[in-house]
Backbone bond lengths (Angstrom), bond angles and torsions (degrees), N, CA, C in turn:
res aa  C-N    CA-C-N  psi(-1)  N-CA   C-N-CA  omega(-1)  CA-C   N-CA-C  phi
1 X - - - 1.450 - - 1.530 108.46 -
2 X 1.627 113.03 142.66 1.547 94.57 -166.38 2.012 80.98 -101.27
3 X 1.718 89.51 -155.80 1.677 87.21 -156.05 1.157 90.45 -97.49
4 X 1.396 129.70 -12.04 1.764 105.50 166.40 1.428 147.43 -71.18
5 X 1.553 70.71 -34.04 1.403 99.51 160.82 1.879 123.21 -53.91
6 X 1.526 104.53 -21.35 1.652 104.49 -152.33 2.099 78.19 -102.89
7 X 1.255 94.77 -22.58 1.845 99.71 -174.38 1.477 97.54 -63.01
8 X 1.038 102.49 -67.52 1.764 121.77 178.26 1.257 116.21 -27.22
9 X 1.489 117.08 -68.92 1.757 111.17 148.04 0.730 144.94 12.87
10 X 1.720 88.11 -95.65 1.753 118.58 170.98 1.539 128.23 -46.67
11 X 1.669 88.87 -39.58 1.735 87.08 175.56 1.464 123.79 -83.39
12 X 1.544 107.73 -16.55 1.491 129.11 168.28 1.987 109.69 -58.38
13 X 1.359 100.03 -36.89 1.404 111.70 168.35 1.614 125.74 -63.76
14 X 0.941 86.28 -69.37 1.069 108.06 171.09 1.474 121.57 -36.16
15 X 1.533 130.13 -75.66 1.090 140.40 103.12 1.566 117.11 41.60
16 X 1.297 125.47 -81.31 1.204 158.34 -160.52 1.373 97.09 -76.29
17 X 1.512 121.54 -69.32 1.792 144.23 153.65 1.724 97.41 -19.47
18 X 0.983 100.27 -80.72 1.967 102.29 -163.84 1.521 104.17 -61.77
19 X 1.388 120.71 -21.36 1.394 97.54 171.11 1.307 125.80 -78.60
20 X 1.451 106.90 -61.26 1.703 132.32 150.21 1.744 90.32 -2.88
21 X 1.675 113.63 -73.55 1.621 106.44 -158.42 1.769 105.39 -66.42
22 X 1.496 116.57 -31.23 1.370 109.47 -172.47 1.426 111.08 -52.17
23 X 1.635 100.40 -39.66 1.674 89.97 -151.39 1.930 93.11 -79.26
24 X 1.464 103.91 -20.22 1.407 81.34 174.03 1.647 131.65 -56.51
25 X 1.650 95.58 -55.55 1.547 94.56 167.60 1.160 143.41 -58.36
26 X 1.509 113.03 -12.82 1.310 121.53 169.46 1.868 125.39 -68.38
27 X 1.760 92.96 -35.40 1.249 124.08 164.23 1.583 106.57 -44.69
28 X 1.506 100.50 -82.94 1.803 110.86 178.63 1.361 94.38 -36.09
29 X 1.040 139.44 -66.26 1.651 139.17 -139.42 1.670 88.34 -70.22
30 X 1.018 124.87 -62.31 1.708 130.35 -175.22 1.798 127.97 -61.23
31 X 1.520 95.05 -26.77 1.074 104.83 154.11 1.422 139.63 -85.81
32 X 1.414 108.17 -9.15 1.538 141.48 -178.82 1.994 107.25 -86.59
33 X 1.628 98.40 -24.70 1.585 99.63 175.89 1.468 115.69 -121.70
34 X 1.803 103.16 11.57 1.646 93.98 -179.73 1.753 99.51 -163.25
35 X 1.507 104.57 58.48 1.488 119.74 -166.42 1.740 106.30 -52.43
36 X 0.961 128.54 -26.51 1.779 133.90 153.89 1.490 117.88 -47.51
37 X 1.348 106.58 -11.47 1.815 102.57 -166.48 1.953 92.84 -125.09
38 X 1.165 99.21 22.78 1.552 96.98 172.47 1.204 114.20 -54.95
39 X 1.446 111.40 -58.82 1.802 107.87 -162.99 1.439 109.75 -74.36
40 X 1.566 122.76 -15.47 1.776 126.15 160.18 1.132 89.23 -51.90
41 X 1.045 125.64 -64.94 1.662 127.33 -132.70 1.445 125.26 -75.41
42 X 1.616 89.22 -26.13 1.757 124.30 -170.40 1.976 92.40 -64.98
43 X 1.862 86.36 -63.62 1.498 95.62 -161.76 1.523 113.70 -58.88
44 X 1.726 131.16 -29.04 0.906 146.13 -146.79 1.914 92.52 -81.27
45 X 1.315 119.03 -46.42 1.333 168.94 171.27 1.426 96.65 -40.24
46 X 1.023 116.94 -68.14 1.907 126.11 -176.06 1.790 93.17 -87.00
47 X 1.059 130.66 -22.35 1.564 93.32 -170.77 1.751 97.58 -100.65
48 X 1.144 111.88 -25.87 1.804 115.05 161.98 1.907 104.08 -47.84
49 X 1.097 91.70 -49.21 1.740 80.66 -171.79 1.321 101.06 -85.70
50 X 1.238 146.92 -29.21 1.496 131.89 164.82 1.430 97.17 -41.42
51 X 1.425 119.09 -86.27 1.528 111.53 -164.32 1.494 124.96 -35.70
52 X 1.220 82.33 -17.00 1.825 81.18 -157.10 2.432 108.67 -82.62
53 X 1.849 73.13 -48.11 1.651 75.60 142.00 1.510 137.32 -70.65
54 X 1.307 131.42 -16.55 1.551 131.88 173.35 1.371 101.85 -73.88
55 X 1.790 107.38 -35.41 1.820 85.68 179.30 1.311 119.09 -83.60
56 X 1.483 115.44 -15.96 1.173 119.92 -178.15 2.047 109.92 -68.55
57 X 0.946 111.27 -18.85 1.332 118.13 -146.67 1.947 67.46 -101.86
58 X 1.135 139.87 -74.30 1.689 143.22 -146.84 1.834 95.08 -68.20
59 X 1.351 114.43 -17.50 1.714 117.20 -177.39 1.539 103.82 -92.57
60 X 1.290 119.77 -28.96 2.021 127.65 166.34 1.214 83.11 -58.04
61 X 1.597 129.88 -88.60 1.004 117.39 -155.26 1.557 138.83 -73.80
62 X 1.622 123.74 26.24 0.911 150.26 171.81 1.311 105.62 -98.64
63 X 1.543 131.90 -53.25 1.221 147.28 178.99 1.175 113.93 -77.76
């Protein structure tokens, strides 16, 4: 693997990491002001971070 390749990654990780955490906290925060809309919020929550990992996972393997 050369080293741009290993940079490329990392920032793909990385990347992937800060979104993954946004949508969580945004979640907590929304679920924290509208405790009735949990299970919207839950599901809305897991399929944002699925995608977000599928692209992360098809950009590793591009890089």
């Amino acid at each position: 693997m050369e080293i741009p390749n290993i940079v490329g990654a990392g920032l793909i990780v990385i990347g992937a990491g800060i979104g993954i955490g946004r949508i969580g906290g945004q979640a907590m925060d929304a679920i924290a002001r509208q405790p009735e809309a949990s299970g919207k919020i839950q599901t809305a929550m897991l399929i944002a971070a699925a995608l977000i990992e599928g692209i992360g996972f098809a950009a590793l393997f591009a890089a």
